[in-house]
C-alpha positions, -999 to +999 in steps of 0.1 A: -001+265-734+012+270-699+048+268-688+041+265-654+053+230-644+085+233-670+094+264-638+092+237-613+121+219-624+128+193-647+133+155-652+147+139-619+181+155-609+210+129-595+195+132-558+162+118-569+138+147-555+113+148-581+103+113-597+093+110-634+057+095-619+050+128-600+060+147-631+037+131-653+004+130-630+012+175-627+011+174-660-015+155-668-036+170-640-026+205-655-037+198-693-068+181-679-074+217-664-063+235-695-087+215-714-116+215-692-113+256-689-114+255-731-073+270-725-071+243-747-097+240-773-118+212-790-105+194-819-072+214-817-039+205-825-013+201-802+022+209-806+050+183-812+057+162-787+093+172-785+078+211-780+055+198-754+086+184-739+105+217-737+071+236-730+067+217-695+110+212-693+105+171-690+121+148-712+106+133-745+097+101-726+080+115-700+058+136-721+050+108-746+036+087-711+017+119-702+001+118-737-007+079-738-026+085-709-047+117-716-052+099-748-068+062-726-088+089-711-104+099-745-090+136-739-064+131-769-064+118-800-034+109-816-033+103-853-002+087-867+013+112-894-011+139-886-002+148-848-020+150-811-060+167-813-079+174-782-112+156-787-137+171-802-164+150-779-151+151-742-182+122-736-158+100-746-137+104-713-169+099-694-174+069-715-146+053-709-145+066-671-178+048-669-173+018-684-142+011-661-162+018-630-191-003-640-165-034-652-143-025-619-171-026-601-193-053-617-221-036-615-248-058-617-276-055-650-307-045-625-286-019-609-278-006-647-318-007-656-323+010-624-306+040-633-315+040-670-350+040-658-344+069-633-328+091-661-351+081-686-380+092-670-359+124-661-346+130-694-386+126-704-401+153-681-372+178-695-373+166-731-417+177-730-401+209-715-376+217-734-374+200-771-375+227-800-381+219-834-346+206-841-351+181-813-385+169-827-372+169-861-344+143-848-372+124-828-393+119-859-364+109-883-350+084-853-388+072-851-390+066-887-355+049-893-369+022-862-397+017-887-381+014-919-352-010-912-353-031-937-325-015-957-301-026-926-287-056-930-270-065-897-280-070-857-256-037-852-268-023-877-305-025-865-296-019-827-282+016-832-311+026-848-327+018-814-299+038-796-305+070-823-340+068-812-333+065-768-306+091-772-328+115-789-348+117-764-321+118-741-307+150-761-341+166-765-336+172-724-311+198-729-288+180-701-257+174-709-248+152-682-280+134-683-274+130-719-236+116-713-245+088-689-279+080-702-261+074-741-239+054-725-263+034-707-285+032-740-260+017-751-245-009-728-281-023-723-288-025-765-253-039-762-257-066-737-294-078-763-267-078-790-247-097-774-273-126-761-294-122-792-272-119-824-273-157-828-313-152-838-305-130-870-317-098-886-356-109-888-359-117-848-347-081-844-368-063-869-396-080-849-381-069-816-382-029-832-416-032-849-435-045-820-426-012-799-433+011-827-467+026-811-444+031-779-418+053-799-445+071-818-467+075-788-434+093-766-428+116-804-465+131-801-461+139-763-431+158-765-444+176-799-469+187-778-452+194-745-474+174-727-451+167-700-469+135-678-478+119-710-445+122-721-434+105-685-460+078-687-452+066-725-411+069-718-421+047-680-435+021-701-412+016-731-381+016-706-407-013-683-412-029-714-377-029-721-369-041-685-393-068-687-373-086-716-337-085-702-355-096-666-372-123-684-345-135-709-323-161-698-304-154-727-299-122-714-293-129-678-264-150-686-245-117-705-222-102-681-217-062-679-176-071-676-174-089-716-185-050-729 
C-alpha cells in the first residue's frame, strides 16, 4: 500500500495548515484509486487500522473516519473480530451511489421505467449477441425457478426469483455497466410491487409470475438462437407488460422511490 500521503505530513500541526477533513478526503480519494487500479485487490485484507495509521502518518482517529466512509461507499467491509476486506463485488458502491442519487433526487417511477426499458432492450440486442452456453444455462434455470415457485413461501422470496430471471438477461449482455445499473433497477422496480403488493399474499404473486411465463420462455428461445430482433421484440414487451401494471396500479402509484 502506498506511503505517499503519510510523506505529506501528518495530523494537523499547532498552526492548523493541514485540517483532519482534508486528510481524510486524500486518503480516501487515494485508496479509492488503489482499489480501482486492483493495487489493492478484491476480497483482500487490509492491514490494522493502527498500521494504516502509521502507513499514511495520520492518527488512529482519522484513519478509522477514512475507513467508515470507504466502508458507506460499499468499497470496505469491515467484519468485527476478523478485520477490514475490500469488497469482493465493487456493484455495491454503484448501488449505493445510485440509490442516493435516485432518493436525493426523487426520481420519479416513469423516469425509472424509462431507463429500465432503454437498457433492457439494450441489454437484449447484446444478450442474442453475445450469451454462451453458461449464460443460457443461467437463463433456463432462472426461467424454470419463475415456474416452479411453489416451494417459496414468501412475497421476497417469489420476487427475487423475478429479479434472477431480469438480471440474467442483463448478464448474458456481457456489459458490465449495463449489468450494474440495470440489477439495480431490476430491483428497485420488483421492490416498489413488493412493497404496494405484499398485503395480497404469496398466491396473488405466483399468479403475477405464471401469467408472464410464455414471455420469459419466449425471450430464452431467442437468445438460444441468437436471433437478435426477436430477442428485442419479446424483452420490449415483457418490460411494456411490466410497465403497464405499475402505470395502472394505484397501489403502485402511491409507493414512493425515497421509502427504498
Amino acid at each position: 500500500m502506498t506511503k505517499s500521503l503519510g510523506a505529506m505530513g501528518r495530523d494537523p500541526d499547532a498552526s492548523g495548515r493541514r485540517s483532519r477533513p482534508s486528510l481524510s478526503a486524500e486518503i480516501i480519494a487515494d485508496m479509492r484509486r488503489q482499489i480501482a487500479t486492483g493495487a489493492l485487490s478484491r476480497g483482500g485484507r487490509l492491514p490494522s487500522e493502527r498500521q494504516l495509521a502509521e502507513q499514511f502518518g495520520v492518527s488512529q482517529p482519522t484513519m478509522r473516519e477514512v475507513v467508515r466512509a470507504l466502508e458507506a461507499m460499499g468499497l470496505l467491509q469491515v467484519h468485527h473480530g476478523r478485520g477490514v476486506f475490500v469488497s469482493g463485488d465493487l456493484g455495491d458502491h454503484l448501488d449505493a451511489t445510485l440509490h442516493t442519487y435516485l432518493e436525493f433526487e426523487d426520481v420519479g417511477l416513469v423516469e425509472v421505467l424509462e431507463v429500465r426499458g432503454a437498457l433492457g432492450t439494450l441489454g437484449a440486442r447484446q444478450a442474442a449477441r453475445r450469451a454462451g452456453e453458461a449464460d443460457k444455462d443461467l437463463l433456463r434455470q432462472a426461467a424454470a425457478a419463475c415456474d416452479t415457485n411453489a416451494g417459496l413461501s414468501t412475497v421476497e422470496e417469489l420476487a427475487e426469483s423475478v429479479v434472477r430471471f431480469q438480471a440474467a438477461v442483463s448478464a448474458a449482455a456481457h456489459n458490465p455497466l449495463l449489468y450494474a445499473i440495470d440489477k439495480l433497477l431490476i430491483r428497485v422496480l420488483l421492490g416498489l410491487q413488493v412493497e404496494a403488493k405484499r398485503a395480497y399474499g404469496v398466491d396473488y404473486w405466483r399468479g403475477q409470475i405464471d401469467q408472464f411465463r410464455d414471455d420469459r420462455w419466449r425471450i430464452v428461445t431467442h437468445i438460444e438462437k441468437g436471433q437478435v430482433a426477436a430477442t428485442v421484440k419479446a424483452v420490449t414487451a415483457y418490460l411494456e407488460d411490466q410497465r403497464e401494471l405499475f402505470e395502472n396500479d394505484p397501489d403502485m402509484a402511491a409507493v414512493r422511490l425515497y421509502d427504498h
